[in-house]
Backbone as CSV, one residue per row, in Angstrom:
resi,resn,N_x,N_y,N_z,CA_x,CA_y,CA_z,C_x,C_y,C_z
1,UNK,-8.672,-7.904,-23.497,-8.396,-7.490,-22.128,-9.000,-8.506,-21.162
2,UNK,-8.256,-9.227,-20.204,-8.343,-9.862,-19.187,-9.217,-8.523,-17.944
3,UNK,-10.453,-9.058,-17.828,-11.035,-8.544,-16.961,-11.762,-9.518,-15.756
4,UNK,-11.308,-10.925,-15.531,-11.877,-11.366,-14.553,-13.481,-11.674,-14.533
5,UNK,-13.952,-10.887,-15.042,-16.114,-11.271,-15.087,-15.808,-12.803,-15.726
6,UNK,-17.033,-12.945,-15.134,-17.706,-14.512,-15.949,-17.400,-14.301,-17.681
7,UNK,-17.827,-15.501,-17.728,-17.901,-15.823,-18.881,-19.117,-14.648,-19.870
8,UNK,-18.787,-13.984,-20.891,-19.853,-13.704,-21.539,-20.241,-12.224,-21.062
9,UNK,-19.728,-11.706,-19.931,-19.688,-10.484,-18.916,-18.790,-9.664,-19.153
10,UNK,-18.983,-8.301,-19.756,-18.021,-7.465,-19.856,-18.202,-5.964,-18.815
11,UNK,-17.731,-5.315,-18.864,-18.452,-3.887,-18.130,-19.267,-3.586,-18.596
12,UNK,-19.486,-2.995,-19.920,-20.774,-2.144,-20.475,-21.899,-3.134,-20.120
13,UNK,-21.567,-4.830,-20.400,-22.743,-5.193,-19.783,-23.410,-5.395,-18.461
14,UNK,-22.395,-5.446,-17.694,-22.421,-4.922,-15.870,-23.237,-3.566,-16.039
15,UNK,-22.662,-2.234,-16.817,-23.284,-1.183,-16.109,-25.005,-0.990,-17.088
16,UNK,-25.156,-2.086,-18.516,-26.415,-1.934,-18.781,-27.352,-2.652,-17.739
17,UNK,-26.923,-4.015,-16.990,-27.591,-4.964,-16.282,-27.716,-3.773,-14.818
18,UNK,-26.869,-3.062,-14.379,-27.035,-2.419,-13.108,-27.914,-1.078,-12.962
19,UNK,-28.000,-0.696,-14.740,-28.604,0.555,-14.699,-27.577,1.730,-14.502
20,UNK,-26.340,1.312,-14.131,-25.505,2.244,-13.738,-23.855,2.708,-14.331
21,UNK,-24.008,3.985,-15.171,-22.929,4.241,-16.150,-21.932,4.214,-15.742
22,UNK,-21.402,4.247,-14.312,-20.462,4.419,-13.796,-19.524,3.166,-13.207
23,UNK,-20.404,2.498,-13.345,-19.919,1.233,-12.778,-18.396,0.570,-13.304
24,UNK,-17.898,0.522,-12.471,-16.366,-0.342,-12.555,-15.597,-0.780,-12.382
25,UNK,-14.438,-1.696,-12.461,-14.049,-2.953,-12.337,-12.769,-1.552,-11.190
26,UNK,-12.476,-2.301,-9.926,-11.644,-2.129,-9.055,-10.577,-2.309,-8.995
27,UNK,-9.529,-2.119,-8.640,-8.114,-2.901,-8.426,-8.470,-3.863,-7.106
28,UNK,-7.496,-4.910,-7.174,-7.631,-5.817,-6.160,-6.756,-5.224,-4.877
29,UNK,-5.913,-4.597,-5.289,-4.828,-4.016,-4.194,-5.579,-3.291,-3.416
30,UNK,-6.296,-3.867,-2.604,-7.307,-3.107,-0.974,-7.835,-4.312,-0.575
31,UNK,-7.567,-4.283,0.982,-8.496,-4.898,1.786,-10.237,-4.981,1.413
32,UNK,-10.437,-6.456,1.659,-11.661,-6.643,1.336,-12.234,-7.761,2.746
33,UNK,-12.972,-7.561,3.232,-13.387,-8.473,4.485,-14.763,-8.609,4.435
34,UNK,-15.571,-9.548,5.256,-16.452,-10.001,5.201,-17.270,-9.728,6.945
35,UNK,-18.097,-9.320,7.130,-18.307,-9.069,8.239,-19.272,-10.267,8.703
36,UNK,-18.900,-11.334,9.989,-19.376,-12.084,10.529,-20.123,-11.891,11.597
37,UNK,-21.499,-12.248,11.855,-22.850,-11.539,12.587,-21.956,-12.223,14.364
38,UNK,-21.175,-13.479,13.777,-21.175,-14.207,15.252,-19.914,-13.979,15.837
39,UNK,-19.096,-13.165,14.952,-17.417,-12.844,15.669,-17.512,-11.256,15.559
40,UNK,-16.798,-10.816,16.765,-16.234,-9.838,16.792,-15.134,-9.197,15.854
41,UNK,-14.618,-9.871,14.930,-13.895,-9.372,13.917,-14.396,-9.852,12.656
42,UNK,-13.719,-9.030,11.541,-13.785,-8.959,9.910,-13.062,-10.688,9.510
43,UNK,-13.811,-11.010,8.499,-13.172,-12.022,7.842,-12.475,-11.852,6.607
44,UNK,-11.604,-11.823,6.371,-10.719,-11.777,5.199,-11.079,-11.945,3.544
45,UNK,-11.535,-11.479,2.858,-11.541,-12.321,1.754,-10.527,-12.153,0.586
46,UNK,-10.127,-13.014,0.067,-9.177,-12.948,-1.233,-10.051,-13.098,-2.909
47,UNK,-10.709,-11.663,-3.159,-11.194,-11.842,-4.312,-10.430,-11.854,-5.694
48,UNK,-11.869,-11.992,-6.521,-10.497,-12.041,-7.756,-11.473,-10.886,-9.161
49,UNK,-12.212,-10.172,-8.267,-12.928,-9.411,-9.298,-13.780,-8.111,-8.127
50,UNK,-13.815,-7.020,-8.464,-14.354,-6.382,-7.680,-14.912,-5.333,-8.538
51,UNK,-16.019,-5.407,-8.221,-17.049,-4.296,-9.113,-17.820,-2.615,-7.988
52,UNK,-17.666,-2.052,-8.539,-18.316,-0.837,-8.090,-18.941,-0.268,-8.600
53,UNK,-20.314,0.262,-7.353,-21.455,1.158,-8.315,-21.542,2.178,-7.198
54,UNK,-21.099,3.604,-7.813,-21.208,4.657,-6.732,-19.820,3.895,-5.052
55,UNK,-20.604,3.646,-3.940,-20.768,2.884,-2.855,-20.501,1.991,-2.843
56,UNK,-21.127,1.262,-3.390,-21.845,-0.060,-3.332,-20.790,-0.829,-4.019
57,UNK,-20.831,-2.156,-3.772,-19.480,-3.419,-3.934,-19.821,-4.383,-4.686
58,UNK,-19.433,-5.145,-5.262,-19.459,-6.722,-5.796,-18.554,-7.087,-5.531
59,UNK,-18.169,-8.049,-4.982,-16.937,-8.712,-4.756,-17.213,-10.369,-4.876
60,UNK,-16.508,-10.831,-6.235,-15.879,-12.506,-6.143,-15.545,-13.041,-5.535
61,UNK,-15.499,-13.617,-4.448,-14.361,-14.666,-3.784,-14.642,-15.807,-3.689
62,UNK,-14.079,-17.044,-3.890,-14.517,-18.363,-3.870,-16.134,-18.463,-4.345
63,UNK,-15.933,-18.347,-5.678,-17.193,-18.607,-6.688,-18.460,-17.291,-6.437
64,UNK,-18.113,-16.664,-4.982,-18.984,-15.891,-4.495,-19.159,-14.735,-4.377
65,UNK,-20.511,-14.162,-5.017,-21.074,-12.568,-5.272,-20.942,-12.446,-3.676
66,UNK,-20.447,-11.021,-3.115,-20.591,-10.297,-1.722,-21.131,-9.163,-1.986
67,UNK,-21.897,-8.405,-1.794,-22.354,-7.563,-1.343,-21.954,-6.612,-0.088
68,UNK,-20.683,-5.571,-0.351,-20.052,-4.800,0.764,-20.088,-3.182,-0.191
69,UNK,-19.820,-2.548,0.913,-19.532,-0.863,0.204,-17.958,-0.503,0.249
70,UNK,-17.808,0.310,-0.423,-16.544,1.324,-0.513,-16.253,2.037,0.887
71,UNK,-15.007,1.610,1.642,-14.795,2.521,3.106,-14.436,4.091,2.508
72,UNK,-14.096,4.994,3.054,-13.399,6.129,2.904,-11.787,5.507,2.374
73,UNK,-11.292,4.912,3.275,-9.999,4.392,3.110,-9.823,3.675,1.609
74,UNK,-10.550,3.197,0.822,-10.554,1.991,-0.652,-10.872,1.005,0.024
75,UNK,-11.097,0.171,1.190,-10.850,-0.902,1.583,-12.525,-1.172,1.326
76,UNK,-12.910,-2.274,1.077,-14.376,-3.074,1.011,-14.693,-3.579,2.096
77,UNK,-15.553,-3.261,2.831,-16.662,-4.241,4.048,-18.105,-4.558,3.625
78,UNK,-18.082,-6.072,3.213,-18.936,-7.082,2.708,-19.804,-7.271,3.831
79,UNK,-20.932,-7.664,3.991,-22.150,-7.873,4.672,-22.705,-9.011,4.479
80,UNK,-22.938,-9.527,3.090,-23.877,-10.843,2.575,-23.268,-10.967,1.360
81,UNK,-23.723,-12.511,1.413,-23.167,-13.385,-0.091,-24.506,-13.377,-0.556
82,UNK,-24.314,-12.996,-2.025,-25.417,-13.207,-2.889,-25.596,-14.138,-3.723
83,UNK,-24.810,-15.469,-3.806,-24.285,-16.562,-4.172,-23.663,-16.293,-5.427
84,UNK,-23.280,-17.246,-6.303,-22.689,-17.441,-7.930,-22.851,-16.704,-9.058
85,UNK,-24.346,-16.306,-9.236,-24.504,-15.912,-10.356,-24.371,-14.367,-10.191
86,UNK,-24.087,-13.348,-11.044,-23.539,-12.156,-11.018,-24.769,-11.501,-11.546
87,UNK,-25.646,-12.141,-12.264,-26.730,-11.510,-12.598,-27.646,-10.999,-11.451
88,UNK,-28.186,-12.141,-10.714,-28.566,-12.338,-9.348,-28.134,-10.866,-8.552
89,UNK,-26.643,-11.035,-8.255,-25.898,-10.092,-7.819,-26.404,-9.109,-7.683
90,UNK,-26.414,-8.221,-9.304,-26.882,-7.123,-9.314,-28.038,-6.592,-9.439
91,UNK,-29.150,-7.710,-9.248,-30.583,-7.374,-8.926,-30.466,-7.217,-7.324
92,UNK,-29.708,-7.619,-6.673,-29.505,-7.389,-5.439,-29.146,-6.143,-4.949
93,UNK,-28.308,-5.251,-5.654,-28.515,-4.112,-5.272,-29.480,-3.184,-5.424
């Protein structure tokens, strides 16, 4: 199964690394944006992997861990890049 994680990264090991059983891989079909401190609007992103814990987001885009939550709507609003590594990532939450 084509799941998009890094290399070597599967779910069970996402939800042993997160602590969290629930954790799981998203559909891409939802808005995902990036919220910019210096514009009045959302920035777009085109990911290619989206992880969920509870709330809480991972999102890929251009090499890059984001850190956003789940809207009511499915749609993702990202806050901060947590850079490359996915491990990183999820010590971040």
């Amino acid at each position: 199964m084509i799941t998009g994680l890094p290399d070597e990264w599967t779910i069970e090991r996402v939800r042993s690394e997160s602590g969290d059983p629930e954790a799981a891989l998203l559909s891409l079909e939802r808005l995902v944006v990036v919220e910019d401190h210096g514009l009045a609007d959302y920035v777009p992103l085109q990911p290619d992997v989206i992880l969920s814990f509870h709330d809480l987001c991972l999102v890929r885009a251009d090499e890059d861990w984001f850190m956003g939550h789940l809207d009511v709507d499915g749609s993702v609003i990202c806050w901060a890049s947590y850079g490359s590594d996915l491990d990183e990532a999820i010590r971040g939450l």
